[in-house]
Every structure is written in C-alpha cells, then in structure tokens.
N, C-alpha and C positions, 0 to 999 in steps of 0.2 A: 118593356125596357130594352133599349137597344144594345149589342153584345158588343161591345168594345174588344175583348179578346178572344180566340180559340184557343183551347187548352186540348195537347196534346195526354191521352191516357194512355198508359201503355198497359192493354189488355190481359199480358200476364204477370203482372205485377200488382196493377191499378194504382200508381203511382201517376204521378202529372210529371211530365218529362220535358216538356218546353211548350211553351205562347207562344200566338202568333196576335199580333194587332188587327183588330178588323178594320178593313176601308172604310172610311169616311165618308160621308155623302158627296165630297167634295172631287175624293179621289175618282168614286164612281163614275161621277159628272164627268172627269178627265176620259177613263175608259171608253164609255159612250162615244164622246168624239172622237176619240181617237181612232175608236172602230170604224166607225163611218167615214169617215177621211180617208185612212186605210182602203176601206172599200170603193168609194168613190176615184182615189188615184189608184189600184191595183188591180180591178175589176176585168181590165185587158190586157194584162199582163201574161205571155204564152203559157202551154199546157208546160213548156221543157219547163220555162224558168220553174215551176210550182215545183215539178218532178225535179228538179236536182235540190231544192230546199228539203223538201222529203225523203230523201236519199241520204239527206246529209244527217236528219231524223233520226233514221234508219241506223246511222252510224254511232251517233250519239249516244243514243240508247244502249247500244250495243257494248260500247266504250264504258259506258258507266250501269251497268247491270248488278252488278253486286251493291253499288251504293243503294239502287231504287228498290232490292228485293229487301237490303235492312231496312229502309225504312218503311215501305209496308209491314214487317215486321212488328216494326215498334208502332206503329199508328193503329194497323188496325186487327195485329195480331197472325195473317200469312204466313207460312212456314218457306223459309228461303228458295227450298228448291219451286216451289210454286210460284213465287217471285219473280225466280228468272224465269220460268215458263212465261208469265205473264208481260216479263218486258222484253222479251224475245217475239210473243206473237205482236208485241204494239209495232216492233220493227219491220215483221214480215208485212203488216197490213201499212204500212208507211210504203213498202216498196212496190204492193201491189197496186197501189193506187196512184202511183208516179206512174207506173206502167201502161195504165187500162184507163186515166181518169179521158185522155181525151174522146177515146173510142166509144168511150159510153155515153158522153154527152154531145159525137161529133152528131150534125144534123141529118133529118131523116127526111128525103125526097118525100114527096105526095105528087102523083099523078092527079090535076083536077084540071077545071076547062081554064085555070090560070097559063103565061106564060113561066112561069117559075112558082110553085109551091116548096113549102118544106116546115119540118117543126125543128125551130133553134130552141135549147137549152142554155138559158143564161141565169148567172146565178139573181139573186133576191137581194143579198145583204148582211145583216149582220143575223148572225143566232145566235142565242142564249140556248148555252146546253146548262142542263140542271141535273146532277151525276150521283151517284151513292158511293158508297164506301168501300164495298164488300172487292170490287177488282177495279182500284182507285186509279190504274195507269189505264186498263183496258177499254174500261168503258167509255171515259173521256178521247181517248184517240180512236174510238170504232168508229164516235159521231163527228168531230172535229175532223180529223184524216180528210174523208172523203166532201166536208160542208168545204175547208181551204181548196182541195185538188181545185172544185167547181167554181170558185172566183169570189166565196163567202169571208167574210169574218167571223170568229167566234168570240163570244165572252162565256168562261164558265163559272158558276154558278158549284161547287162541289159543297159534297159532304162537310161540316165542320168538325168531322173528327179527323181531317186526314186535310189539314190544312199543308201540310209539308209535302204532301204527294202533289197538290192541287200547284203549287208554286214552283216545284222541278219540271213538272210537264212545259210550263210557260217557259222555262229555261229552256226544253229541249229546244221548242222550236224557233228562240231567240235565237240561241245557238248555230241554231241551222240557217241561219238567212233570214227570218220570216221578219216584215216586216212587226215592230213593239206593237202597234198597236192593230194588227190583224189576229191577234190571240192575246186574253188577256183573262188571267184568273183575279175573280173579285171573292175575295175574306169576308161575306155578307152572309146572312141569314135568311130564311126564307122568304119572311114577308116583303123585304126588301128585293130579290129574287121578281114574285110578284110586279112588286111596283115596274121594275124595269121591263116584264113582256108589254106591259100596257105603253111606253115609252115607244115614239114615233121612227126613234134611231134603229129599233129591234124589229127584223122584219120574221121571224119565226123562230120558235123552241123547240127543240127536244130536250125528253124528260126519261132516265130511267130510275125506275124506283116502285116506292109500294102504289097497292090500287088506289087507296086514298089520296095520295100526292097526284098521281094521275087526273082524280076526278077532277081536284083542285086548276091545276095549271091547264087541262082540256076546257073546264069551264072559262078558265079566262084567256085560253085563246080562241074561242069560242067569242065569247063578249067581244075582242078586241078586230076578229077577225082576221086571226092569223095562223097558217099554217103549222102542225104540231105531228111530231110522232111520236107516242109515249109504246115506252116497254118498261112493264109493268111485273107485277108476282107471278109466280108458278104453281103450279102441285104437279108436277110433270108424274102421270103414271106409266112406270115398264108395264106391259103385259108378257107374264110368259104362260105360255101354253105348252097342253101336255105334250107335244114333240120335240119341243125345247132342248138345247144340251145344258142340262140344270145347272151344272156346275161352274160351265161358261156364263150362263145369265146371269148366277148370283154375285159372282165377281167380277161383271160391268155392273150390275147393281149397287152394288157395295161400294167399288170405285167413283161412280158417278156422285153418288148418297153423301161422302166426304170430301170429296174436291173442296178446299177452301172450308173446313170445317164442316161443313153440310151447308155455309151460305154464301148460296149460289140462286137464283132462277132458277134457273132451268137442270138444276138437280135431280136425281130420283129421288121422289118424295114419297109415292104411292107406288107399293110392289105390286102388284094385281096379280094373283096366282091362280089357276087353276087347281081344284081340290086333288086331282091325279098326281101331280107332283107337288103339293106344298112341304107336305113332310123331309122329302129330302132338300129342296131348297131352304127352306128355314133353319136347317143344321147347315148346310153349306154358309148363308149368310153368319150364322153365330158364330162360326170358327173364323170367319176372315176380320167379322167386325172385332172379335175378342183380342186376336193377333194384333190389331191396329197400336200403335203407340201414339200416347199422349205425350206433349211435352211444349217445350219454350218453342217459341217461333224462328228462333235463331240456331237450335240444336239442330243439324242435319239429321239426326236420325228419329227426330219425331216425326210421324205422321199426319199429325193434326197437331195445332195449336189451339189458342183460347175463342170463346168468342170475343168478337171488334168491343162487345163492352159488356158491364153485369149485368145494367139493366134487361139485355138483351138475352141473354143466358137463363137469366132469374125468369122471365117471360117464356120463352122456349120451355122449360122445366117445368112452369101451372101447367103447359097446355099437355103435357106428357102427366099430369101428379091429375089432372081433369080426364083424358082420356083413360086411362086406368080405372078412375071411379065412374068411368062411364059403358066399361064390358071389356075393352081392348086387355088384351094378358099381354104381359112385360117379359120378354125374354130376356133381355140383356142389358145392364145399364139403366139409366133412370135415378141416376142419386146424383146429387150438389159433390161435388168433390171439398173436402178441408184444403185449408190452404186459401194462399192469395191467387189472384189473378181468376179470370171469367171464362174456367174453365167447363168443358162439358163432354160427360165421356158417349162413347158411343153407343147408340141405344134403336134397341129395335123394340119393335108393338109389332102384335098379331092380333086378329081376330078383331080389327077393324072395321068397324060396319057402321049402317047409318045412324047418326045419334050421339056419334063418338066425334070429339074435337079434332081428332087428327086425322077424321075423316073428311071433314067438312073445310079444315083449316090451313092454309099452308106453314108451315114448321119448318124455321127458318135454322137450320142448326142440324148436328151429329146425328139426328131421329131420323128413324125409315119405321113406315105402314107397310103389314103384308094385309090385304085386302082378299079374303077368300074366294073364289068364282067357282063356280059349279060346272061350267064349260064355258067354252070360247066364248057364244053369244053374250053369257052374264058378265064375261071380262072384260068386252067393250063397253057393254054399257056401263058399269063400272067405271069402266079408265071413265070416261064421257061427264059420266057423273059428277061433276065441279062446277063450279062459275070458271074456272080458269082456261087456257088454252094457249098457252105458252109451247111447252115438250112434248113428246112421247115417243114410247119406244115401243117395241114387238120382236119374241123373242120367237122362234119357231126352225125347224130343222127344213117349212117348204118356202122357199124363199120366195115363188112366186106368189102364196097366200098371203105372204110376211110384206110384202109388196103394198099388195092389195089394199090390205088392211091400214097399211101407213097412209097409203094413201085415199083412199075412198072412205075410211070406218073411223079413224081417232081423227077429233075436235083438235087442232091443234096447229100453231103457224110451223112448227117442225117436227116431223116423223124421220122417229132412225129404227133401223132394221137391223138386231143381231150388236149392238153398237151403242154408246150410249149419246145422248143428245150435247150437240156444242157448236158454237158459232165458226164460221168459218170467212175469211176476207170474201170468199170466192160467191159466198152461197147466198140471200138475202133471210135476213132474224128477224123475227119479230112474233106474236102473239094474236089472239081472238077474245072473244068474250073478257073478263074482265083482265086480262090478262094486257090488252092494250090493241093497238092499232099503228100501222105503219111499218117501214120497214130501214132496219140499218143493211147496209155491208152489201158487197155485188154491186150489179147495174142499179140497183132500186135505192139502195142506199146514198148512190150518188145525186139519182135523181128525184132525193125524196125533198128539196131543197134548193130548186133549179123551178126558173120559169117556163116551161114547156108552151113555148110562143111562137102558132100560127103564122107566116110571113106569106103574104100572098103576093107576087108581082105581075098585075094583068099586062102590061104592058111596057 
C-alpha cells in the first residue's frame, strides 16, 4: 500500500507530533525533470558561482543552528548539544568544498605520443542519495556537498522518520542560490526510491545505511548499470593493548560507544582487550558509563537521549537479553527503563566470545562488548573477526607499532590510533567487507561521481 503520509514520532515521548504528505507520483515526475533540466542548464556553470552558493550554506546553517539541533531532537531523539555539533560540521564541509572542489577535479596532464593528453573530470548528472536517520543533516550534506561542488544534481531519498530534517536541508540550499531543482528532497518510500534508480534521468546513487539496504540498491545499480557507493553497518573494534594508557582508552572508548546514543557506524562496538589490562579497564569503562546521564533530547545536561524509535530499542535490548543467555556477563545496564519514550540505558557485556550475538552482530545502541585477547596477535585477529570493515582503532603507549597495526594489521576503510574513529571533510570514509564500498569526503569523494574522461588531441 502506498504511504501517503510521514508521521513524525518523537522518540522520548512516542507521541506523533506532526505529518508530512508524501509526493505523489506526479510530484516526483516534476522532480525528475526538473533535476535534469537543472543539470543540463548548469552543468557549466564556474567552480566560484558553486563555491559562493556553498558559502552562503555554510552561513545558513550557521544562522539557524538551534532550530535544526531541536528538530533532530524531536524526529529522531539527538541531544542538542550534538545537534549543533552536527550542523556546525555540515557547515565546515559546505566551505571546505567551495574551497578545494576545483582543485580536485581541475584536469590531469598525461604525457603520451599525443599532441595534448589529459583526464577531465566532468560531472554524470543527477544522483539519488538514499540517507538514514541517525545524523539526518550530516550525512545528506557529506554526499550532496561534494556531488553539487562537481556540476551534479541531487534528489534525496531520506529516512521517513525525519521527514522535517529532509525538507530544511532543501531550504538550506534554496536559500543559498541553488538552483530548485538541482536539490530536491522527495517524501517517498523505499520501493519507490528503487523505482527511480532504474529511471533514465538518474545517473547514479549513493546509499548510506544497513548491509541489507546496501545489497538491495548495489543489486540494482548493478542491474541498471550504474554507478554506486554505499556506506554501510559497523562493528568498529578498539584494540587496546597491554601498554595502553587504560584510562585514557577507556574513555575514547566510552565516548565514541555513546556519541548519538550509541547509533552511529562507525562507533566503538567491540572493546578488544588484552587479558593484562582487562581488569582495570572494565572498572575504568563502568565508572564513566555509570556517571553517563540519561535524559530528554532537549535537556542540555543529558548525555544521551532515547533511541530514534521503540522498535529499535526493543530490538537492541533481545540482542543484549540473547547475548547474556549466550555466556557474555552483564556488568552494567541491560534493563528496559519504565516510563515513556524509547529509552536505553547504558550497558556494557564482557566475556564476549564466539557464539555470542553481540559478537557476531552489530548493536546499534548504548551497548559496548569487551572481547577478551590473550595478547596482541589474539586482538587482531579478533578485531578481524567480523563481516564488517567500516572502523578501527589501536590503543598502545608505541606509536610506531600503533601505526603499524592501523595500518597493515586491521581490516578496516579507517584506522585511528590512540583516538577514536570519525569522519572528516579532509580525509576520504568509507568501509570493506560488508561494511560497503566506495568512498565519501576528500578528493575521492568528489571524484566518486565525476566522469573521469580520457581527452586525446593527436593533432
């Protein structure tokens, strides 16, 4: 049955707090064209004009930071001060890529027996980005940002719980210059979502979200034959090792584990500890997760708010009430809280091993695994040990084995050292194994969506 409305829940309440109308097959239809048109008249339109739209972005956002951190609040439960974090970095990456978008794309000589070689970067056309929930401003401008700098249009495709986030973004960059129909969020649902990559006006997708959504939308840009980058689930594992400064690890651990309630990517999911130090880290972790406060998404002095919805809470929660009857011992946390809203307090496992669900599973939520290692060797392979390959981190007092390790020993599209794992404008994100393929942000980001075309002039 087709979804005529989104109903906004508000996560610590679970009350319905406002609809939104979904598009129409008809309105869609209008989108479409209008992306293409868009693209077709703007397509040569200078690096500056893009960069002072994105500038103006940049400002917008800035301007209205507190509206966009209450309403992640209310959509999908974000606690404000992480709101404004989050509409702060959409702004920094708005101005990084006014900045840098020509440079990255300007063209590359080739020396051949031509009289003039080179590879021009030109853009493709329209994308459909298809976006989640959990960081409803950031993720949508990580992939968009950088598809417009390059001469793209976007249509997106978001989450239908955060239909209100999905429709300010489109304001920002109305706002800022952009032409209406070179960004345009459509109120649809996923199959419809589908129907439109197969559509001849869309010339590729990105997708971030779960593996299963991934197989989906790879399989049919696959069919359709068109280019895709998906970013995908995590089980990001720290390793810390016995020269570790414990106290320091377990609080980037602990930090990273809650950001955004614990749903995040590229989270600490998996502690991986060597047996030398697990004892003092596991007291280190209980006292900082115990100190954590729970509350409204709007109280500043909560530290976590609800999860985005029950169902999801309720879910998170079997796979913590299954891990336990499956060996994992519960140090902290582990109960449904009374009361309204889709709360979930903070909860660590130990003794995590094979067999066990939140071994095997990523746990999207307040929950952290400590994973026992007997030495180093066992804690790589450990970390290793997933389908996933999104995160990881390495804690260690020798920075050059700490190195090493990030880089030669963990499975993984990003290694932090000493630090915990997070995206950056500058740097390019993305995943392996099921974790996804492709890449956002930096040079590759811009060029993940660009025709990278051969120009021979023999004479």
């Amino acid at each position: 049955m087709e979804e005529h409305v989104q109903k906004v829940v508000d996560p610590s309440s679970g009350e319905v707090v406002a609809t939104y109308p979904a598009h129409s097959d008809v309105a869609v239809e209008r989108a479409l064209d209008a992306a293409h048109e868009a693209f077709r008249a703007g397509r040569r339109s200078s690096f500056a004009d893009r960069g002072r739209i994105m500038r103006r972005a940049a400002l917008t956002l800035r301007e209205r930071s507190e509206a966009y951190a209450h309403l992640m609040a209310t959509e999908m439960g974000k606690v404000l001060r992480e709101g404004r974090a989050e509409v702060e970095k959409c702004a920094w990456l708005c101005d990084y890529y006014a900045e840098h978008a020509e440079s990255f794309l300007a063209p590359t000589p080739v020396e051949t027996d031509a009289r003039h070689s080179f590879v021009a970067r030109v853009p493709l056309g329209t994308l459909l980005a298809v976006m989640p929930w959990n960081f409803p401003f950031w993720q949508v401008f990580r992939a968009a940002v950088p598809a417009l700098m390059a001469g793209n249009t976007v249509l997106l495709k978001h989450a239908s719980n955060v239909p209100g986030c999905a429709l300010a973004i489109a304001d920002v960059f109305h706002a800022a210059g952009l032409t209406p129909g070179a960004f345009a969020s459509l109120l649809i649902d996923s199959g419809r979502a589908s129907a439109l990559l197969a559509d001849a006006r869309v010339s590729a997708v990105t997708l971030t979200g779960s593996t299963a959504a991934g197989r989906a939308i790879g399989a049919k840009a696959g069919e359709v034959i068109k280019p895709c980058v998906l970013e995908l689930g995590g089980s990001d594992a720290y390793v810390v090792l016995h020269d570790a400064d414990v106290d320091a690890a377990a609080a980037t651990c602990v930090q990273s584990r809650m950001i955004n309630a614990g749903q995040s990517c590229i989270a600490a999911k998996r502690f991986v500890v060597v047996d030398a130090v697990r004892g003092q880290f596991e007291e280190a972790c209980v006292a900082r997760m115990r100190a954590l406060r729970m509350g409204a998404p709007t109280d500043d002095s909560a530290d976590l708010g609800p999860q985005a919805r029950a169902d999801l809470r309720d879910e998170l929660h079997d796979q913590v009430v299954r891990s336990v009857a499956a060996g994992a011992r519960l140090l902290l946390g582990g109960a449904v809280p009374e009361g309204a809203g889709a709360f979930y307090p903070p909860t660590l496992l130990t003794d995590v091993g094979e067999g066990v669900p939140a071994y095997h599973e990523e746990l999207f939520g307040p929950v952290a695994s400590i994973l026992p290692a007997r030495d180093e060797a066992h804690a790589i392979a450990l970390a290793n040990d997933t389908s996933f390959g999104l995160g990881a981190a390495v804690f260690t007092r020798d920075i050059a084995r700490g190195t090493h390790i990030a880089t030669h020993e963990l499975e993984a599209g990003c290694a932090f050292v000493n630090t915990h794992v997070r995206s950056d404008p500058r740097l390019p994100f993305g995943g392996i194994k099921g974790s996804g393929f492709g890449r956002e942000l930096g040079q590759a980001g811009i060029r993940a969506f660009v025709n990278e075309k051969t120009v021979y002039v023999a004479s």
